[in-house]
TIRO-2110 file (N, C-alpha, C; in Angstrom, 1 decimal):
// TIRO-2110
-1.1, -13.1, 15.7, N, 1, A
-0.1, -12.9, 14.7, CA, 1, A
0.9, -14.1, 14.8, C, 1, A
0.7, -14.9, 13.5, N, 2, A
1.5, -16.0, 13.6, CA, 2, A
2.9, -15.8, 13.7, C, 2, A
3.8, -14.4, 13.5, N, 3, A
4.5, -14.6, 13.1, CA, 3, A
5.7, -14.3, 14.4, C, 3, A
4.9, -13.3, 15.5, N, 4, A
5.6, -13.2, 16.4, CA, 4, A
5.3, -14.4, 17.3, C, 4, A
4.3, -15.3, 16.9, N, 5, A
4.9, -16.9, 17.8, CA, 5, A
5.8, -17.5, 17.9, C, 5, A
6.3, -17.6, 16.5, N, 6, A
7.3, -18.4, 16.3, CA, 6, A
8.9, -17.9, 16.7, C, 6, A
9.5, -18.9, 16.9, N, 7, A
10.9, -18.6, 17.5, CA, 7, A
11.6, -18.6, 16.2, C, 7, A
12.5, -18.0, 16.5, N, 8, A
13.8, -17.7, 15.0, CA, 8, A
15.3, -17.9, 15.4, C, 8, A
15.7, -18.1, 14.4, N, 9, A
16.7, -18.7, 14.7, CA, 9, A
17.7, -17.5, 14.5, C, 9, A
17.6, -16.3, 13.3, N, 10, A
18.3, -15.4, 12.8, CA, 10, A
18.2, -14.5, 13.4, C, 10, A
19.7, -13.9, 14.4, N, 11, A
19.6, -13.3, 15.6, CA, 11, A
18.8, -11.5, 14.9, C, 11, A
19.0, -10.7, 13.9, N, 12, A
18.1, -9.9, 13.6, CA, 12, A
16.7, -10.0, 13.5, C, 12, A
16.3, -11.2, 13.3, N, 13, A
14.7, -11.6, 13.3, CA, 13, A
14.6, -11.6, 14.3, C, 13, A
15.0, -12.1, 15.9, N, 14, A
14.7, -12.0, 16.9, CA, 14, A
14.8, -10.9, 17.6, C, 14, A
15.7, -9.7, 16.9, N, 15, A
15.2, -8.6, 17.5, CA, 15, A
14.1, -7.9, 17.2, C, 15, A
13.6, -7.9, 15.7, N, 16, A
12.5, -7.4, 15.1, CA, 16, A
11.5, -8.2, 16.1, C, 16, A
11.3, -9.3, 16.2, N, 17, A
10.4, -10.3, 16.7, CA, 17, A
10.2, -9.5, 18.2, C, 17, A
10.9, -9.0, 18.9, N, 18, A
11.0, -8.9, 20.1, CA, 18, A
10.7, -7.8, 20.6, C, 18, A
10.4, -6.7, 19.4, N, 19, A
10.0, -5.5, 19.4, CA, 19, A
9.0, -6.0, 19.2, C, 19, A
8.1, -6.5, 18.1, N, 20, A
6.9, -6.4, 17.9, CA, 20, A
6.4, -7.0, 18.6, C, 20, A
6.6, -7.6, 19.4, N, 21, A
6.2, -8.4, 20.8, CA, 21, A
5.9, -7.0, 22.1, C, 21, A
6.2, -6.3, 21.8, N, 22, A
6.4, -5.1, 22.9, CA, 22, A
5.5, -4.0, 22.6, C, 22, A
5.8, -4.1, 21.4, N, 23, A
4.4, -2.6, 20.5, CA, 23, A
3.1, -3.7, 20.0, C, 23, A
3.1, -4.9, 20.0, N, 24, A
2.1, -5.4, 19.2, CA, 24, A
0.8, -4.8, 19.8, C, 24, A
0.3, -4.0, 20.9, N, 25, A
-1.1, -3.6, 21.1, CA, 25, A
-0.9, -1.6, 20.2, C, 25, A
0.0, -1.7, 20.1, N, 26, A
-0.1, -0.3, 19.4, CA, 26, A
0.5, 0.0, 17.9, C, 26, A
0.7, -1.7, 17.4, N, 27, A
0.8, -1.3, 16.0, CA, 27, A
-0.1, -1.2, 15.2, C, 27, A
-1.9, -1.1, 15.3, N, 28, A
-2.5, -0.9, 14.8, CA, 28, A
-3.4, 0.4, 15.4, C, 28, A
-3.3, 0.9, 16.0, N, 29, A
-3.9, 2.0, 16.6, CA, 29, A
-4.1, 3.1, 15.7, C, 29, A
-3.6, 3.4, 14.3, N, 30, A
-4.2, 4.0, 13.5, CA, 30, A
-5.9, 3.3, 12.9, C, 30, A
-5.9, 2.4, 13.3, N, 31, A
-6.9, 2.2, 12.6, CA, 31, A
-8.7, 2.0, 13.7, C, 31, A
-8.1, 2.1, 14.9, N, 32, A
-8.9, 2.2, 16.2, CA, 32, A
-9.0, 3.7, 16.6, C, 32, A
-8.3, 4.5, 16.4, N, 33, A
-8.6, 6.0, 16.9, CA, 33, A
-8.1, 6.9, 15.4, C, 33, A
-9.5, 7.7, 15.0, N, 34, A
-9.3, 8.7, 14.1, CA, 34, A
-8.0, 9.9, 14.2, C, 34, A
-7.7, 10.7, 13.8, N, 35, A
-6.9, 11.4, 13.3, CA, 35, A
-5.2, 10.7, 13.7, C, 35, A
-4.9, 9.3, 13.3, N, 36, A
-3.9, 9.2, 13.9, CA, 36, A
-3.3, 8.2, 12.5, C, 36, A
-2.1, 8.9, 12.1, N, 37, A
-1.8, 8.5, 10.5, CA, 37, A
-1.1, 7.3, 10.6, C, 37, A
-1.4, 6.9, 9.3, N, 38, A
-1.0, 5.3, 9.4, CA, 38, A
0.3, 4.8, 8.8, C, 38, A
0.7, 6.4, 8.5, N, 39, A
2.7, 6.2, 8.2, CA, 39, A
3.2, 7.7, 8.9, C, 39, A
4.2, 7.6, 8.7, N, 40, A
4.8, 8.7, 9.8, CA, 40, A
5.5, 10.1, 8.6, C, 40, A
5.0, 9.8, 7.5, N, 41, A
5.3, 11.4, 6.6, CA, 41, A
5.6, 12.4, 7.4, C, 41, A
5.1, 13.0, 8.6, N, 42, A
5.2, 14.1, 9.3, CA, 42, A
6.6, 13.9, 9.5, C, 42, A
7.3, 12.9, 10.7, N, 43, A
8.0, 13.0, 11.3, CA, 43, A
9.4, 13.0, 10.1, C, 43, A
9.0, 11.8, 9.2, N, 44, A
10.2, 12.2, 8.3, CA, 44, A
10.7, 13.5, 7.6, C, 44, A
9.4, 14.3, 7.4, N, 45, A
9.5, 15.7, 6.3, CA, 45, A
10.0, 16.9, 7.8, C, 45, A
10.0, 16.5, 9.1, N, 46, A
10.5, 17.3, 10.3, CA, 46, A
11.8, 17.2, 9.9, C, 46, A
12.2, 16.1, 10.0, N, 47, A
13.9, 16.1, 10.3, CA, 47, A
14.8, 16.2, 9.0, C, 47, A
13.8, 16.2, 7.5, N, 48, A
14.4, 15.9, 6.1, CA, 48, A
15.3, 17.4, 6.2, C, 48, A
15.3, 18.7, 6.8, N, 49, A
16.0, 19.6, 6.6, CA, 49, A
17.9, 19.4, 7.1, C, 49, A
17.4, 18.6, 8.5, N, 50, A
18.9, 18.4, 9.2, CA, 50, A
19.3, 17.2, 8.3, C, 50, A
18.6, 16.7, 7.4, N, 51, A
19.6, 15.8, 6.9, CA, 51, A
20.4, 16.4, 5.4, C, 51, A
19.4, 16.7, 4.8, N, 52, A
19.9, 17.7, 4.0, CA, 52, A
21.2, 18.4, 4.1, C, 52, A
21.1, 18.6, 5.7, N, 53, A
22.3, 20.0, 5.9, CA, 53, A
23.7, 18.9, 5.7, C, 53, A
23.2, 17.6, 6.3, N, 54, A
24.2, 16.7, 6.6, CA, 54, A
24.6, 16.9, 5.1, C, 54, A
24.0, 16.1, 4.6, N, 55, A
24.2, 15.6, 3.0, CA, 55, A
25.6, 16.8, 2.2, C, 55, A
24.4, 18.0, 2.2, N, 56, A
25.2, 19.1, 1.4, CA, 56, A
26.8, 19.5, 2.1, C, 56, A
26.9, 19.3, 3.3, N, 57, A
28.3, 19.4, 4.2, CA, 57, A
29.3, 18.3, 4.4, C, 57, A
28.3, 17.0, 3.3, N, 58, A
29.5, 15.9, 3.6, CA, 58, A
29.7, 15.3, 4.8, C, 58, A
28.7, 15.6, 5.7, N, 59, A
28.4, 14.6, 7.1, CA, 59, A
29.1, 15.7, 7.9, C, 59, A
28.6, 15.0, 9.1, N, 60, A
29.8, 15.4, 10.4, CA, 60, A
31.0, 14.8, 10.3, C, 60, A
32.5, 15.6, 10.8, N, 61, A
33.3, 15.0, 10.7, CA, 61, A
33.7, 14.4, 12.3, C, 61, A
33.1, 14.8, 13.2, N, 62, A
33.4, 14.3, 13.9, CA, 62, A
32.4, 14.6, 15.3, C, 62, A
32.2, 13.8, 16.3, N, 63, A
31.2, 13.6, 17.3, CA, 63, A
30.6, 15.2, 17.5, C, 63, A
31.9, 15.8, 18.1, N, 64, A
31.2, 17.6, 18.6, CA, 64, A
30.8, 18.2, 17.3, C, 64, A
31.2, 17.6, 15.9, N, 65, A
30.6, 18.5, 15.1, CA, 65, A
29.0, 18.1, 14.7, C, 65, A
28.9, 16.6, 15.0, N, 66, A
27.3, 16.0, 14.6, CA, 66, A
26.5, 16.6, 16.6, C, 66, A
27.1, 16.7, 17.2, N, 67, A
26.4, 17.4, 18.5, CA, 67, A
25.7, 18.8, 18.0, C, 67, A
27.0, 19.6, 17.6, N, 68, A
26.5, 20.8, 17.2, CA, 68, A
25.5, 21.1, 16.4, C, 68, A
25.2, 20.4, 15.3, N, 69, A
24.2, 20.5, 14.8, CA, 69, A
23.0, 20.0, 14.7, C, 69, A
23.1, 18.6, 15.9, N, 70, A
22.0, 18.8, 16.3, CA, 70, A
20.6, 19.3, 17.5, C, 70, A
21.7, 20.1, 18.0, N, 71, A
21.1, 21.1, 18.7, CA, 71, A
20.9, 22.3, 18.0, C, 71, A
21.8, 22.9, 17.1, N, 72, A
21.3, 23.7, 15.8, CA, 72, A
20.1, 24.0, 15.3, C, 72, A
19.8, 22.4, 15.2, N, 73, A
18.8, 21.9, 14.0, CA, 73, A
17.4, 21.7, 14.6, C, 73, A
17.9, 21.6, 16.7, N, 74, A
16.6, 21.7, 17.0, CA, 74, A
16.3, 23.3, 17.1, C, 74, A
17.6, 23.6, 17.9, N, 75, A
16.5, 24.9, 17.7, CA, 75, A
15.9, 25.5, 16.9, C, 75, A
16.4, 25.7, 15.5, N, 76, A
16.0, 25.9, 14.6, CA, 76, A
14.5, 25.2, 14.6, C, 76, A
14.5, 24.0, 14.4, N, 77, A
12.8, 23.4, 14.4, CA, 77, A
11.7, 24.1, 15.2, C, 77, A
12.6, 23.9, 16.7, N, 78, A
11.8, 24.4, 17.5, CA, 78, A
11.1, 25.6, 17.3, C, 78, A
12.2, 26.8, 16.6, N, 79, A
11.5, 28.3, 16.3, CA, 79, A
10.7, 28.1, 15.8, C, 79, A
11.1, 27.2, 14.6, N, 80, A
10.2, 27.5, 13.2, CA, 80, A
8.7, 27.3, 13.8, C, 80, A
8.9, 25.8, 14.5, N, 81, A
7.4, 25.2, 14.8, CA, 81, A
6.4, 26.5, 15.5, C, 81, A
7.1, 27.3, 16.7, N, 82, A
6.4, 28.3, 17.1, CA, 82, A
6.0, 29.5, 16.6, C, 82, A
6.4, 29.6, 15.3, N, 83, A
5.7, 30.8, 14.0, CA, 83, A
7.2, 31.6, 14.2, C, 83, A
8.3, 31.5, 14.7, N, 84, A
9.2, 31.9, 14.7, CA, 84, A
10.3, 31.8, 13.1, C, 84, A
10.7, 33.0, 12.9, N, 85, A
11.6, 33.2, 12.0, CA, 85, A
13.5, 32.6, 12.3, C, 85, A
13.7, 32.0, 12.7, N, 86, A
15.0, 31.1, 13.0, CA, 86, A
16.0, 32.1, 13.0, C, 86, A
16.7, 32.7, 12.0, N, 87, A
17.7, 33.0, 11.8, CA, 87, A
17.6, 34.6, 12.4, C, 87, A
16.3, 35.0, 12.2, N, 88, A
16.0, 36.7, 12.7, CA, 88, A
16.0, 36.3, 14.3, C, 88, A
15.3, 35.5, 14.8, N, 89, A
15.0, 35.3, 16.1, CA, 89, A
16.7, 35.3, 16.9, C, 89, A
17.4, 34.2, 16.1, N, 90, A
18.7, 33.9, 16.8, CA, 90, A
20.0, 35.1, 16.9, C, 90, A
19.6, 35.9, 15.6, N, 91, A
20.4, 37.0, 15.9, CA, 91, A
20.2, 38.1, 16.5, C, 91, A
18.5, 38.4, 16.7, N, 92, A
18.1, 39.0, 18.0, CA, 92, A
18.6, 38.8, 19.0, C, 92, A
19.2, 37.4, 19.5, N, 93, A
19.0, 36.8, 21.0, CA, 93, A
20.6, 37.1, 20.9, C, 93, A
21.6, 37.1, 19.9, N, 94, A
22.6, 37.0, 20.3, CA, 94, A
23.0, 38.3, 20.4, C, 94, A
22.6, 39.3, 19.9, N, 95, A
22.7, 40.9, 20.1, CA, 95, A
22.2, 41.3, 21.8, C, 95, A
21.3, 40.9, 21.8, N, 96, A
20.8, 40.7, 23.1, CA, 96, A
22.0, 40.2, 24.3, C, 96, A
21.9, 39.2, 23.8, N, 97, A
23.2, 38.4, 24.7, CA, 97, A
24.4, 39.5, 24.9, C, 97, A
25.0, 40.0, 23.9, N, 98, A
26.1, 40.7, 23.4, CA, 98, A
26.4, 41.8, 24.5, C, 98, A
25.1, 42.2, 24.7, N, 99, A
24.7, 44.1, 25.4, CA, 99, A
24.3, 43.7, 26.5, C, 99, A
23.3, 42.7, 27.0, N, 100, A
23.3, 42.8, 28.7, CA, 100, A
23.9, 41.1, 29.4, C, 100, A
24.5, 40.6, 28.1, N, 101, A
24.7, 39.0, 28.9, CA, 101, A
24.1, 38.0, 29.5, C, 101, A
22.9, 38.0, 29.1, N, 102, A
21.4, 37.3, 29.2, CA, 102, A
21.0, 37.0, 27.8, C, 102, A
20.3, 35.9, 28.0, N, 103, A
19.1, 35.7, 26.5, CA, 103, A
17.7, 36.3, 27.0, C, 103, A
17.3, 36.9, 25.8, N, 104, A
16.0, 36.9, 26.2, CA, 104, A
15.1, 35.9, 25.6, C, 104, A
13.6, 36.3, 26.5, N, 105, A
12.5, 35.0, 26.1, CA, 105, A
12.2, 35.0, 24.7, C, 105, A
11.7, 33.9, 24.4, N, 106, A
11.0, 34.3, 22.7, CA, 106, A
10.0, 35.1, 22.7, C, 106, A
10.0, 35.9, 21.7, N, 107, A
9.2, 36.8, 21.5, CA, 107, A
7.8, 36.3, 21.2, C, 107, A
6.8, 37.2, 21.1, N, 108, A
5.0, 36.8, 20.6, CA, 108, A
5.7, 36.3, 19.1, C, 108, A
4.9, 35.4, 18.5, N, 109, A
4.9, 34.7, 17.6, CA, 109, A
4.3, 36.1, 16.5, C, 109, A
3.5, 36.6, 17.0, N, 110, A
2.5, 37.3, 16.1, CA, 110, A
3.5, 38.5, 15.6, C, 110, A
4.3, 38.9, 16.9, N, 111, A
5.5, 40.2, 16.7, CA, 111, A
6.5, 39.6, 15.6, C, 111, A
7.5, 38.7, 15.2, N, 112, A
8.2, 37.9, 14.8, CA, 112, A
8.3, 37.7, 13.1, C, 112, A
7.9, 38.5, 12.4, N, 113, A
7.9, 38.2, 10.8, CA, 113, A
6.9, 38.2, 10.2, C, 113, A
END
């Protein structure tokens, strides 16, 4: 790759340069091992919800409020990804919490909606 040979003079270029210098054995690796995609669609359409939430709320207004939601927003993923219902699950656990002062575990996926 001619391009990360050459030195640059434009301190941004040299950071790009300096990265691709670091990943250059794994920036083609979609095309050496099957089921491995050659743009990242998945990871952007993962996180497109918490930005959304951002967008429609007008951003965080401040550090503890962009903290909060993104532990929110994992959990939330996190349920979802396990066949879990988010919002049913979280109010279980907090009713839960409420009556013995513990969380309980997540429930079977299969029980759950």
């Amino acid at each position: 790759m001619e391009m990360i040979g050459t030195e640059w003079d434009d301190v941004n270029a040299r950071r790009i340069i300096k990265r691709l210098r670091r990943h250059q054995n794994d920036l083609f690796t979609f095309l050496d091992q099957d089921g491995v995609p050659f743009e990242n669609n998945h990871a952007e359409r993962s996180i497109r919800p918490a930005v959304i939430v951002r967008k429609n709320s007008y951003g965080n207004r401040s550090q503890q409020g962009a903290d909060c939601q993104a532990v929110l927003m994992s959990v939330f993923r996190t349920l979802k990804q396990r066949g879990h219902d988010p919002i049913r699950t979280i109010i279980e656990a907090v009713k839960t919490n409420l009556k013995t002062g513990t969380l309980p575990k997540l429930p079977d996926p299969a029980s759950d909606g």
